[in-house]
C-alpha positions in Angstrom: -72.8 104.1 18.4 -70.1 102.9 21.0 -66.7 101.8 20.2 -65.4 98.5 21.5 -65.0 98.0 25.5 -62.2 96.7 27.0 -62.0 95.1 30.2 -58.7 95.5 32.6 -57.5 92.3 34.4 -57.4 92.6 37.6 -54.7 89.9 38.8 -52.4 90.6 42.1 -49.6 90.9 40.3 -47.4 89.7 43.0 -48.8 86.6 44.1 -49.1 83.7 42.1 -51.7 82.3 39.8 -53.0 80.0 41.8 -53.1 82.4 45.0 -55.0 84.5 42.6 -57.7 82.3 41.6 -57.7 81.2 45.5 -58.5 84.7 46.5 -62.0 84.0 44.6 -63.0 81.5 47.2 -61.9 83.0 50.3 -65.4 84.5 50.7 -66.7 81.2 51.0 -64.1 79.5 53.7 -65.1 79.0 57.1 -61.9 79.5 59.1 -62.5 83.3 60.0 -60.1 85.3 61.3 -58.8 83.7 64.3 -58.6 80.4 62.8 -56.5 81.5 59.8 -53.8 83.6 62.6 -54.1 80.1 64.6 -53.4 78.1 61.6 -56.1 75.5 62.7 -56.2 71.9 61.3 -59.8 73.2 60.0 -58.3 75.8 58.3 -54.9 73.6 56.8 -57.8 71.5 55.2 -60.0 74.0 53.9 -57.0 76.1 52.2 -55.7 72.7 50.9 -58.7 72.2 49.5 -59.3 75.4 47.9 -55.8 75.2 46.2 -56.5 72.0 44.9 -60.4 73.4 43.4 -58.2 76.8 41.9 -54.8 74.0 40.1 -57.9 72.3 39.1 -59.8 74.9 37.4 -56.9 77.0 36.0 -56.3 73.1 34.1 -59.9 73.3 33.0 -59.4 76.6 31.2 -55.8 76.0 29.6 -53.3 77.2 31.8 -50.7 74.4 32.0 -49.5 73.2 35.3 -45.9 74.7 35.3 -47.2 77.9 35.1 -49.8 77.8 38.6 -46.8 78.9 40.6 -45.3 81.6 38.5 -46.2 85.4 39.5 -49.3 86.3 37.9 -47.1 89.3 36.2 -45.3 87.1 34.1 -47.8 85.2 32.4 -49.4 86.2 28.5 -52.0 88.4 28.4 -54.2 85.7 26.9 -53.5 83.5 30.0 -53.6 86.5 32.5 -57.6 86.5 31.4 -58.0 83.2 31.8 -56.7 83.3 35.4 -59.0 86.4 35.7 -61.4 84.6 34.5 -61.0 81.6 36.6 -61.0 83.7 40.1 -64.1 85.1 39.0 -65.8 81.7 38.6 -64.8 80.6 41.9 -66.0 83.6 43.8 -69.4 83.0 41.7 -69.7 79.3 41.6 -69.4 77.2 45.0 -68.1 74.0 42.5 -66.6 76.0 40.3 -64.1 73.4 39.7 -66.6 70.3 39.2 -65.0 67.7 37.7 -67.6 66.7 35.4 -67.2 69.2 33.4 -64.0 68.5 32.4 -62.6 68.7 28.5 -62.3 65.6 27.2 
């Protein structure tokens, strides 16, 4: 018999929510290396884009919009797993933030 398992959240505790759900889709940008040192208008879109996709699906699971910006240290431990939870879905899910899925 096994006890209970716990998982550990694994947020950046110095960036912000929303950074930290972005991280989960930096594997799926296109700007490379050069293009994000450059700053490229390609890259400007794309990283708008992405922070738009994370705002929207941190909304999706609960976590209101005054708290995207804080440091993910400072949120409750119930909303630091839904961040988690949310970075994991956009490193998994290429629409991870479709809105018709949305809560009515």
């Amino acid at each position: 018999m096994h006890g209970p398992t716990f998982q550990n959240i694994r947020l950046f505790a110095t960036m912000t929510v929303v950074e930290n759900v972005m991280v989960g889709q930096h594997a799926r940008m296109k700007g490379g290396l050069f293009g994000s040192i450059i700053r490229t208008p390609g890259v400007r879109k794309e990283e708008k884009h992405a922070d738009a996709k994370a705002r929207d699906e941190l909304e999706y699971v609960g976590i209101k919009r005054n708290l995207h910006d804080q440091l993910a240290i400072n949120l409750a431990y119930g909303d630091q797993r839904r961040a988690w939870r949310s970075r994991g879905r956009c490193r998994r899910t290429p629409s991870c933030c479709s809105t018709s899925r949305r809560r009515a």
